[in-house]
Rosetta silent file (secondary structure, phi, psi, omega in degrees, C-alpha in Angstrom):
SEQUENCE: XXXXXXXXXXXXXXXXXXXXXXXXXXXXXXXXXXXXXXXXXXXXXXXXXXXXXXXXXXXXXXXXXXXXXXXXXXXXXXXXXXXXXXXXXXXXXXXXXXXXXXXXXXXXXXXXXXXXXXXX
SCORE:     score description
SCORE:     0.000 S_00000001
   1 L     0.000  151.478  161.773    0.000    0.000    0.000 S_00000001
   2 L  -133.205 -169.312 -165.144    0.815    3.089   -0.189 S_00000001
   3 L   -53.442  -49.232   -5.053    1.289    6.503    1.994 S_00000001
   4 L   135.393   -9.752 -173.774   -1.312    7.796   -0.062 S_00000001
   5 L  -111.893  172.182  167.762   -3.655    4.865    0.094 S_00000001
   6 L   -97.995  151.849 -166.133   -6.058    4.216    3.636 S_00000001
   7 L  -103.830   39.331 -135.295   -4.474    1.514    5.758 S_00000001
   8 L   -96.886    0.100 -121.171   -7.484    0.475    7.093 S_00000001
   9 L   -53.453  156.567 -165.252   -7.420   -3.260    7.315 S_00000001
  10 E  -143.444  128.737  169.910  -10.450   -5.512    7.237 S_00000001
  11 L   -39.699  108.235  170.353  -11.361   -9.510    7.977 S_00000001
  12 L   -45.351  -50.871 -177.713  -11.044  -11.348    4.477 S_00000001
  13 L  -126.759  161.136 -179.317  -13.522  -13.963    5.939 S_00000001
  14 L   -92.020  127.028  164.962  -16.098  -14.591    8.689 S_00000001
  15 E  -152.773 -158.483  167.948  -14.624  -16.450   11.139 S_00000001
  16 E   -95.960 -179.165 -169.518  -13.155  -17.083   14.545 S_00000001
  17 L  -111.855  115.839  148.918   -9.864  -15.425   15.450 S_00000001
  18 L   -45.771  -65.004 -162.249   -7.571  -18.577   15.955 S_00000001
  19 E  -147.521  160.581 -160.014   -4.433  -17.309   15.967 S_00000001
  20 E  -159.910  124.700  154.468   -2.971  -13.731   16.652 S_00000001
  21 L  -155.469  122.763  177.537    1.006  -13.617   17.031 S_00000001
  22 L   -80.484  140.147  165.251    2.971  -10.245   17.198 S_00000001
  23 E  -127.426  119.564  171.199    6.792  -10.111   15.801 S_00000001
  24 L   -89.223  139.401  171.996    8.984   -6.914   16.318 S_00000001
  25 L  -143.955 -166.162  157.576   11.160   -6.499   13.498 S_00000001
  26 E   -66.961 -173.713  162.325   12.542   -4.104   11.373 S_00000001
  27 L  -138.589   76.034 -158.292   11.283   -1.436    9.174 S_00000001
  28 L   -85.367  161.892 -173.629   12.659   -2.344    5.218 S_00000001
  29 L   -79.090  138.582 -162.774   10.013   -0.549    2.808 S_00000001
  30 L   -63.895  -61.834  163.342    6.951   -2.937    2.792 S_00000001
  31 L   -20.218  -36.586  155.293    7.468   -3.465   -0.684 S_00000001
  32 L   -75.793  141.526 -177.703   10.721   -5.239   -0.333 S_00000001
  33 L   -44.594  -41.607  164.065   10.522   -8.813   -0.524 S_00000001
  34 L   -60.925  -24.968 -173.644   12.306   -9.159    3.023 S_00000001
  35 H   -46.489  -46.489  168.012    9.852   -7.336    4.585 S_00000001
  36 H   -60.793   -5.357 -176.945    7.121  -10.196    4.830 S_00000001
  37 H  -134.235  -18.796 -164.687    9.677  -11.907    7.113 S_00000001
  38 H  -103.151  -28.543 -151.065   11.824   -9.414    8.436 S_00000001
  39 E   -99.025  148.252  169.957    9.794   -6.148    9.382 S_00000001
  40 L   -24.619  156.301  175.346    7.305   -5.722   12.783 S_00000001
  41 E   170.850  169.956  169.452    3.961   -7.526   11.978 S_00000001
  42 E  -116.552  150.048  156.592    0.847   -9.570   13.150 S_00000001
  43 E  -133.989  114.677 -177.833    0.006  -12.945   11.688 S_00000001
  44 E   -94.118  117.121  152.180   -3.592  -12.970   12.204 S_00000001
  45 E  -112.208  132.108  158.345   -5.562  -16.556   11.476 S_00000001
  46 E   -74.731  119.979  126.321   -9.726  -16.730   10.797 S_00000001
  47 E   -64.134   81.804 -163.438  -11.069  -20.256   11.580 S_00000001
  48 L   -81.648 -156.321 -169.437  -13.513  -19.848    8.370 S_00000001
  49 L  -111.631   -0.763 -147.912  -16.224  -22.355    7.509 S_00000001
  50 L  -136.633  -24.096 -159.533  -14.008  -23.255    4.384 S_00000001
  51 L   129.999 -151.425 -169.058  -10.694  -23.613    6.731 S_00000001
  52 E  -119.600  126.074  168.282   -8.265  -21.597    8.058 S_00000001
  53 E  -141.572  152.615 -148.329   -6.958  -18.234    6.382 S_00000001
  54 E   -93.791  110.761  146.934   -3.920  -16.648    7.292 S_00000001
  55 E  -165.228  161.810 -154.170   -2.799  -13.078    7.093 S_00000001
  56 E  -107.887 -174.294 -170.834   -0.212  -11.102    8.201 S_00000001
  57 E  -133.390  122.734 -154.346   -0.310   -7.034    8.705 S_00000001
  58 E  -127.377  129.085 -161.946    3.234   -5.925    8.098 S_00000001
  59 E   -88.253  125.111  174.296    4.517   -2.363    9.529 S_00000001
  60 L  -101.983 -173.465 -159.176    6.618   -0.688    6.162 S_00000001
  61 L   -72.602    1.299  168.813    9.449    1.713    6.874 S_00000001
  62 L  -105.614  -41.717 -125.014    7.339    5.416    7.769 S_00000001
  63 L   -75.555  143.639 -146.639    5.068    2.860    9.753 S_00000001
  64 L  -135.258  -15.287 -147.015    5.230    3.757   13.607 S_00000001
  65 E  -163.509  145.638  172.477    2.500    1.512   14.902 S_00000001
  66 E  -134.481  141.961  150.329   -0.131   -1.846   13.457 S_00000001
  67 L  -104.164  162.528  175.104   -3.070   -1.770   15.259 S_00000001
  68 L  -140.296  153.126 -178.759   -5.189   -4.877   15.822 S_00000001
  69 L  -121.529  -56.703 -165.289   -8.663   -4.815   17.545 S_00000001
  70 L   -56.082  165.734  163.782   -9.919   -8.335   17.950 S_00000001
  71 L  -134.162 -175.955 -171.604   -8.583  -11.007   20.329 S_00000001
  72 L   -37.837  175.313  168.067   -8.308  -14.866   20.162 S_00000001
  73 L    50.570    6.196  174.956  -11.889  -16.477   20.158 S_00000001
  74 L   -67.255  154.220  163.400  -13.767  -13.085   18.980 S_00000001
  75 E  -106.410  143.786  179.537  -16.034  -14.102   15.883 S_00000001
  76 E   -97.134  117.093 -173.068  -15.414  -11.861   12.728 S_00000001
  77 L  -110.346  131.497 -148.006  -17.417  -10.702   10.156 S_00000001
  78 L   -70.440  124.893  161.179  -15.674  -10.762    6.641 S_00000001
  79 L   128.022  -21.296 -159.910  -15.302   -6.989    5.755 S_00000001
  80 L   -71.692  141.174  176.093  -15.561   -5.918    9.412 S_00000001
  81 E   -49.499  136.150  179.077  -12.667   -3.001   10.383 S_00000001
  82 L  -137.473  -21.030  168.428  -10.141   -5.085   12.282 S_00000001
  83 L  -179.208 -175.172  159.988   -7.130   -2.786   12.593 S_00000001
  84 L  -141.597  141.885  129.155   -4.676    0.034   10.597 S_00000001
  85 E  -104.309  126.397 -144.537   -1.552    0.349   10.068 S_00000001
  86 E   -89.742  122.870  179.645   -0.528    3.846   10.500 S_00000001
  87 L    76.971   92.906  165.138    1.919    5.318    7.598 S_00000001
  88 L    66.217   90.164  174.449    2.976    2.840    5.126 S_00000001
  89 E  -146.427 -164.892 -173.691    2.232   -0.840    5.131 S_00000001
  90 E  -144.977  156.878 -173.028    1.537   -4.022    3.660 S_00000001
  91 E  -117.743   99.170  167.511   -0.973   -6.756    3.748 S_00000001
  92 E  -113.816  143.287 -157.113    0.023  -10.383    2.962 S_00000001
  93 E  -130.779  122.182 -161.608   -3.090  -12.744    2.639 S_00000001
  94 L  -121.674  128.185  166.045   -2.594  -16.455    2.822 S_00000001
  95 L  -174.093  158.582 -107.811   -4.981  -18.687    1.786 S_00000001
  96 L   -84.777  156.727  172.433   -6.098  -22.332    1.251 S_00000001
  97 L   -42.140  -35.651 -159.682   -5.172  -24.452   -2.230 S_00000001
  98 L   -92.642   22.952  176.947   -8.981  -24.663   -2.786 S_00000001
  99 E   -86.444  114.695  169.273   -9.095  -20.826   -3.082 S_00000001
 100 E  -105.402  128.322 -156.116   -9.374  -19.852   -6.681 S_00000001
 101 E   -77.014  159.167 -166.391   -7.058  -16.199   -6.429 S_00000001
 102 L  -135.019  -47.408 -172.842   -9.572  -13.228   -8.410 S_00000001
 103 L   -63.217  165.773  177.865   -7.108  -10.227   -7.609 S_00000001
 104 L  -148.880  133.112  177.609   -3.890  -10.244  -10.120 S_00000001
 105 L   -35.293  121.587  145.597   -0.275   -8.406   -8.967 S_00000001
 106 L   118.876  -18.152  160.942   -0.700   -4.886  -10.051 S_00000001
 107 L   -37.294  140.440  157.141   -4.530   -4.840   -8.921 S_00000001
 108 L  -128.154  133.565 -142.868   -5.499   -1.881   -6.891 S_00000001
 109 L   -98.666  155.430  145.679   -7.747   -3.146   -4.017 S_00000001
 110 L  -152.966  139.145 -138.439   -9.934   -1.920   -1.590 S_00000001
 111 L   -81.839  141.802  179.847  -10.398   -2.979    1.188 S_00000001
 112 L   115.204  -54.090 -167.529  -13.930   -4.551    2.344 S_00000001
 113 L   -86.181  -52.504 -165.513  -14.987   -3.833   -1.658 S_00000001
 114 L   -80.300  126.253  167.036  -12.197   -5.728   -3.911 S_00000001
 115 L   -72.661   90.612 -168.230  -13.024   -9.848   -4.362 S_00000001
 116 L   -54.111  -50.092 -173.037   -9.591  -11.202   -3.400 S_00000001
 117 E   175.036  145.851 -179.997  -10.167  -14.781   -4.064 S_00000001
 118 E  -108.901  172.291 -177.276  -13.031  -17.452   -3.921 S_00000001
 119 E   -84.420  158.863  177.663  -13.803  -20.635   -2.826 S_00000001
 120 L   -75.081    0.000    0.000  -13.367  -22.901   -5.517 S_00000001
């Protein structure tokens, strides 16, 4: 995303909140490829009705702060506001083989509104 975009983040799917784990890291421009492993983040998992999907909220290099709201065992409603990240971030979205992907690199999404991928 970028400064210029809203960082708004939102539940892909409705589900339970599973799994919630915080990492402090660095702060590499979200856009570099290390970033998804290297920089501050959440890895958020949704116990959907389809399976489990996975994504993480990744703090880029003006980013000062990821918010999160929910906590384990909250239920989720796909689209519902779930956190920001403030200044510069990135979103990576994980999500099962039997997901057919709808979005294509170079899409520009928004969130709550853009169909990411479906169930198959």
């Amino acid at each position: 995303m970028s400064v210029f975009n809203c960082h708004v983040n939102r539940a892909p799917v409705t589900g339970v909140l599973s799994g919630y784990d915080y990492s402090p890291g660095k702060k590499l421009a979200a856009f570099d490829e290390k970033s998804s492993t290297e920089n501050e983040q959440n890895r958020i998992t949704l116990e959907g009705s389809r399976g489990p999907v996975t994504f993480k909220q990744i703090a880029g290099v003006l980013a000062r702060r990821i918010v999160f709201y929910p906590r384990p065992g909250d239920r989720l409603a796909r689209g519902q506001r779930i956190g920001i990240i403030l200044f510069g971030s990135r979103v990576d979205l994980f999500v099962p083989d039997e997901a057919a992907l709808a979005a294509r690199p170079g899409d520009k999404v928004k969130a709550g509104v853009t169909e990411l991928a479906r169930w198959k």
